[in-house]
C-alpha positions in Angstrom: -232.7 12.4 -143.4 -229.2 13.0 -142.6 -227.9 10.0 -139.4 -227.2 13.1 -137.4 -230.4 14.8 -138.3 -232.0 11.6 -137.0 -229.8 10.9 -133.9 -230.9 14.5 -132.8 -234.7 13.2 -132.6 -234.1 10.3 -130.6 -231.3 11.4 -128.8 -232.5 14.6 -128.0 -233.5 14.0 -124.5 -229.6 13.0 -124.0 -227.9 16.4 -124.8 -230.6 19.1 -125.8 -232.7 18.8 -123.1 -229.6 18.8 -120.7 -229.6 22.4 -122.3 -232.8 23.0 -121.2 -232.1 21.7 -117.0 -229.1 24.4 -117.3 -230.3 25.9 -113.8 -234.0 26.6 -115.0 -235.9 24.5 -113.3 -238.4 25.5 -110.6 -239.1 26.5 -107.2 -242.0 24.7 -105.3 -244.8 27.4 -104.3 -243.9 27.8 -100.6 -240.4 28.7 -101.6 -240.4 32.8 -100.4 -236.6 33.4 -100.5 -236.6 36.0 -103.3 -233.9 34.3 -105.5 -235.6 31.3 -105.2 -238.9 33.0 -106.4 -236.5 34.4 -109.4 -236.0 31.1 -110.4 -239.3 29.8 -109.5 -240.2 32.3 -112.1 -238.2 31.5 -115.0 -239.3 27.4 -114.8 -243.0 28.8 -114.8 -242.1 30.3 -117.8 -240.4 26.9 -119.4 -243.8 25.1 -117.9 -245.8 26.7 -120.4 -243.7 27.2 -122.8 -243.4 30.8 -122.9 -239.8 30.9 -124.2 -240.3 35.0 -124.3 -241.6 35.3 -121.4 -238.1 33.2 -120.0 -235.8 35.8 -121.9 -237.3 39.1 -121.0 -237.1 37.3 -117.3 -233.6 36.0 -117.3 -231.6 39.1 -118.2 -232.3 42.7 -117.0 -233.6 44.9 -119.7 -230.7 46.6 -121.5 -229.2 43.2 -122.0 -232.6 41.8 -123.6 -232.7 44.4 -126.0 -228.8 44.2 -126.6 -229.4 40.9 -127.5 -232.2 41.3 -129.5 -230.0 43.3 -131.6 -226.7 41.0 -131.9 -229.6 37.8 -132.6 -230.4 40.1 -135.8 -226.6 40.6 -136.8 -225.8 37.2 -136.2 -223.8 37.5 -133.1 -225.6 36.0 -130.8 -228.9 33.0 -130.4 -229.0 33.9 -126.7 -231.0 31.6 -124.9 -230.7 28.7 -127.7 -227.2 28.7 -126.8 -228.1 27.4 -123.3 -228.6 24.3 -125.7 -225.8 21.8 -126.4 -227.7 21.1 -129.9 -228.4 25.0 -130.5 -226.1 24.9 -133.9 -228.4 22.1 -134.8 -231.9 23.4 -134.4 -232.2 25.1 -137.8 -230.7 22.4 -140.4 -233.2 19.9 -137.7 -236.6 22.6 -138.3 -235.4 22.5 -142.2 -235.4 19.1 -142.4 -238.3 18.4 -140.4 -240.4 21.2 -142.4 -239.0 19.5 -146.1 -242.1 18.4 -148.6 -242.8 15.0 -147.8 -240.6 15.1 -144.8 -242.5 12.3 -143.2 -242.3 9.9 -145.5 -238.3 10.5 -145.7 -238.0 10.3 -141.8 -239.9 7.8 -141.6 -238.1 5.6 -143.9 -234.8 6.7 -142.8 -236.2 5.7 -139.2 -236.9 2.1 -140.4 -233.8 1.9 -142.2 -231.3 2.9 -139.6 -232.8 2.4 -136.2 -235.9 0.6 -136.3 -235.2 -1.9 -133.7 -232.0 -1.5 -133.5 -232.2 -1.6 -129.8 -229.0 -2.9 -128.5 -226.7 -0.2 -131.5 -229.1 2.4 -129.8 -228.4 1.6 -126.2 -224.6 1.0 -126.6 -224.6 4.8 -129.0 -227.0 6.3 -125.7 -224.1 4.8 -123.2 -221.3 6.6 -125.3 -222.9 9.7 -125.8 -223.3 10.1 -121.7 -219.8 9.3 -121.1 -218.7 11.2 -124.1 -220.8 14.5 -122.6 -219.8 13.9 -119.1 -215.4 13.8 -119.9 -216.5 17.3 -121.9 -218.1 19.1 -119.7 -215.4 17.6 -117.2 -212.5 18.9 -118.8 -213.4 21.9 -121.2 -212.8 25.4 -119.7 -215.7 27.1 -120.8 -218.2 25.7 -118.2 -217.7 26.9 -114.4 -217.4 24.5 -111.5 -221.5 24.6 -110.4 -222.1 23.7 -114.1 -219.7 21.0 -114.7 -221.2 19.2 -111.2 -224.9 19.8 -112.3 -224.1 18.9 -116.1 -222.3 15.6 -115.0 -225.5 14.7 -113.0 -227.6 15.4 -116.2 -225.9 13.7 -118.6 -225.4 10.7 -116.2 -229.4 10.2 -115.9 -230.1 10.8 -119.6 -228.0 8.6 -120.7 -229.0 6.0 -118.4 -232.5 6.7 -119.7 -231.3 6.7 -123.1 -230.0 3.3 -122.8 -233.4 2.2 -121.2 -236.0 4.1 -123.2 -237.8 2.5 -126.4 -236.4 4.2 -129.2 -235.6 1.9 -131.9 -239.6 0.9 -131.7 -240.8 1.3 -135.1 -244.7 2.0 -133.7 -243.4 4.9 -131.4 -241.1 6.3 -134.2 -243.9 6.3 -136.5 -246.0 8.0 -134.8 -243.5 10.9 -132.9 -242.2 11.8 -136.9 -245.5 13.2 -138.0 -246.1 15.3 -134.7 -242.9 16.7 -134.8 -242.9 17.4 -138.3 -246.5 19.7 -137.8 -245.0 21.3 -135.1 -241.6 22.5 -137.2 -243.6 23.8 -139.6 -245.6 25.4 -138.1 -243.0 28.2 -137.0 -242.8 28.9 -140.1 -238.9 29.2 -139.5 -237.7 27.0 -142.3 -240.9 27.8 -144.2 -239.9 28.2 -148.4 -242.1 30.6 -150.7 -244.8 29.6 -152.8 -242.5 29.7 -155.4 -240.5 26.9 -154.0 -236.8 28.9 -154.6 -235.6 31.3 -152.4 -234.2 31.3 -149.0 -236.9 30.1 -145.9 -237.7 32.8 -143.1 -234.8 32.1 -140.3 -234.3 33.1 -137.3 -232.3 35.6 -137.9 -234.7 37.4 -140.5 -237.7 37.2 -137.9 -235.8 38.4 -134.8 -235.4 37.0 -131.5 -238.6 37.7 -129.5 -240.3 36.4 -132.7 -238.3 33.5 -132.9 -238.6 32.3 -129.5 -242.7 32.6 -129.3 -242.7 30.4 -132.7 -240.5 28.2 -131.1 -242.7 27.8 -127.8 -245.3 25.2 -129.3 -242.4 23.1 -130.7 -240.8 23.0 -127.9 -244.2 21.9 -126.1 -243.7 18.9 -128.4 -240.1 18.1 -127.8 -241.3 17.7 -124.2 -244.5 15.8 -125.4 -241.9 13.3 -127.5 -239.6 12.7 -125.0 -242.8 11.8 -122.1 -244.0 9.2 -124.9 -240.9 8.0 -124.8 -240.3 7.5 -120.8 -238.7 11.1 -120.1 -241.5 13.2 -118.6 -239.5 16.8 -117.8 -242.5 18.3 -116.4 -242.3 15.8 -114.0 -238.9 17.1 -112.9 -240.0 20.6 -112.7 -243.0 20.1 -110.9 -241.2 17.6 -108.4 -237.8 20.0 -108.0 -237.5 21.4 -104.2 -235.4 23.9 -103.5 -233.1 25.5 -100.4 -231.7 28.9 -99.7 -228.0 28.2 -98.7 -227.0 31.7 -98.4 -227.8 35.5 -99.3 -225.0 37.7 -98.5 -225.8 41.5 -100.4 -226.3 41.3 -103.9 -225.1 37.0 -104.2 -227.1 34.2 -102.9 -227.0 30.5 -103.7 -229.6 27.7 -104.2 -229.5 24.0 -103.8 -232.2 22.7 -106.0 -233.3 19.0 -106.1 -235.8 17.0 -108.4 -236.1 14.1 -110.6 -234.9 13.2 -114.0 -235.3 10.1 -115.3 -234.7 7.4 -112.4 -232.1 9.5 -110.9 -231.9 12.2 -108.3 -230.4 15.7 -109.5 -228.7 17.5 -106.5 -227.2 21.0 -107.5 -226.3 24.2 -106.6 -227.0 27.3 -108.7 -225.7 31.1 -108.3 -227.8 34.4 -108.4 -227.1 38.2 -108.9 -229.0 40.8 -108.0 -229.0 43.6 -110.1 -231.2 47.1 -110.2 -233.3 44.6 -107.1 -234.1 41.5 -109.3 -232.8 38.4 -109.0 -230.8 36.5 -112.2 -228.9 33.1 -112.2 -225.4 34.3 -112.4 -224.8 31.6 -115.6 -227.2 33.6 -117.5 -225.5 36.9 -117.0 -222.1 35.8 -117.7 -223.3 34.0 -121.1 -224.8 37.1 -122.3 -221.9 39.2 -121.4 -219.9 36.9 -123.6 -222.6 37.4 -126.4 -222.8 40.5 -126.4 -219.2 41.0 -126.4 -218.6 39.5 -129.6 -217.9 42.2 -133.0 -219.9 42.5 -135.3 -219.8 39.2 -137.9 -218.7 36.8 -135.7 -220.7 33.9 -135.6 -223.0 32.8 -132.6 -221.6 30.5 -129.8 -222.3 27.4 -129.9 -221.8 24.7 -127.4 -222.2 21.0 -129.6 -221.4 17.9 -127.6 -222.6 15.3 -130.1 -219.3 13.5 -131.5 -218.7 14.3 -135.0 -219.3 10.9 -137.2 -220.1 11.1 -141.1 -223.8 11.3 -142.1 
């Protein structure tokens, strides 16, 4: 496999899953604020899994089945561009789903980061300050994301640099779990024939997409926990605060664990048609659904670009 390809598996709790703590994390149960139940809501959602059920909640309706449509022209992966690694995910399926995939991973693994523990640390310590200066100094992020992103990218990579991933026992055992799970959404999945083009997300559609892509992601989560980096642990521990409601724009501070740090953040809402939705959400989809017709999905990559 590919260095990147393999960097993304170990590495993934460094950059994707910061993706995946962009303002969705949940609400403890005697939260009654209404935005706060909003986002209580779409972290239930991400708890088990249901990556449909998080779309069709995070965007009103006519902007669900707007995107629905620009996911099957190409002009949008709305939500897996709330993913740093989003450009990523189908070469990383493919090459997970591959005939004898295991086998290859397996002895890429050994070959280029079995215990290799201090090259792994030192590339976990880059990556974090790498991410942070990015999300620092780019222009697409807004000033609540840029705070809450720094804060992420911090703990992961301080986890990162802790976390046991050149162990050759550990690898060996994540790469065949991972592999079943990749192909099993059938997303990279090649005819019988053994020619031909696999069936991508584009061809099966958004709403399909995301519920094939539910049990992977249960064990992307289930990797990184074996690994040290238990995220239902920081959704299940996150408490929240209303710090203001004023018509249709409120504000949240949220607070909860992630690795052996403390995240402390504040995340906007807007109510529209009387439901609440994190104001990041609406503006990204506003920008997908803006693009014309041909133009490539957004994507958002902070991994450095090195050779393979």
């Amino acid at each position: 496999m590919p260095l990147r390809g393999i960097r993304t598996l170990l590495l993934c709790g460094l950059l994707a899953m910061a993706g995946c703590q962009r303002s969705s994390v949940p609400a403890p149960a005697s939260a009654t604020s209404e935005p706060a139940a909003a986002v209580q809501r779409l972290a239930r959602h991400l708890r088990d899994n249901d990556l449909v059920g998080f779309a069709r909640d995070a965007v009103p309706p006519a902007e669900y089945a707007g995107l629905a449509i620009a996911w099957r022209e190409g002009r949008s992966r709305w939500p897996l561009t709330e993913l740093p690694l989003d450009e990523q995910l189908e070469p990383l399926l493919a090459a997970l789903s591959a005939p004898d995939s295991e086998r290859s991973l397996r002895q890429g693994f050994n070959r280029n980061f079995a215990n290799q523990d201090k090259d792994l640390k030192d590339a976990a310590r880059s990556l974090g300050s790498f991410g942070v200066q990015y999300v620092k100094r780019e222009g697409i992020y807004t000033a609540e994301e840029r705070a809450h992103y720094a804060q992420v990218i911090t703990a992961l990579s301080e986890w990162a640099a802790q976390a046991p991933l050149g162990d050759p026992k550990r690898g060996a055992m994540a790469i065949p779990k991972l592999t079943a799970a990749a192909r099993r959404t059938g997303l990279a999945e090649q005819p019988a024939s053994g020619s031909g083009p696999g069936h991508g997300l584009r061809d099966v559609g958004m709403s399909e997409s995301l519920r094939r892509l539910g049990p992977f992601f249960a064990q992307a989560k289930a990797t990184l926990a074996s690994y040290g980096l238990p995220l239902d642990r920081s959704f299940s521990e996150l408490r929240t605060e209303l710090v203001e409601e004023k018509g249709d724009q409120a504000r949240v501070r949220l607070h909860y664990p992630l690795g052996k740090r403390e995240i402390d953040t504040v995340v906007s809402l807007q109510r529209r048609n009387g439901h609440w939705y994190l104001a990041d959400h609406l503006h990204h989809v506003e920008q997908a659904l803006a693009k014309p017709a041909g133009e490539n999905p957004e994507t958002t990559d902070l991994t450095p670009t090195r050779p393979d």
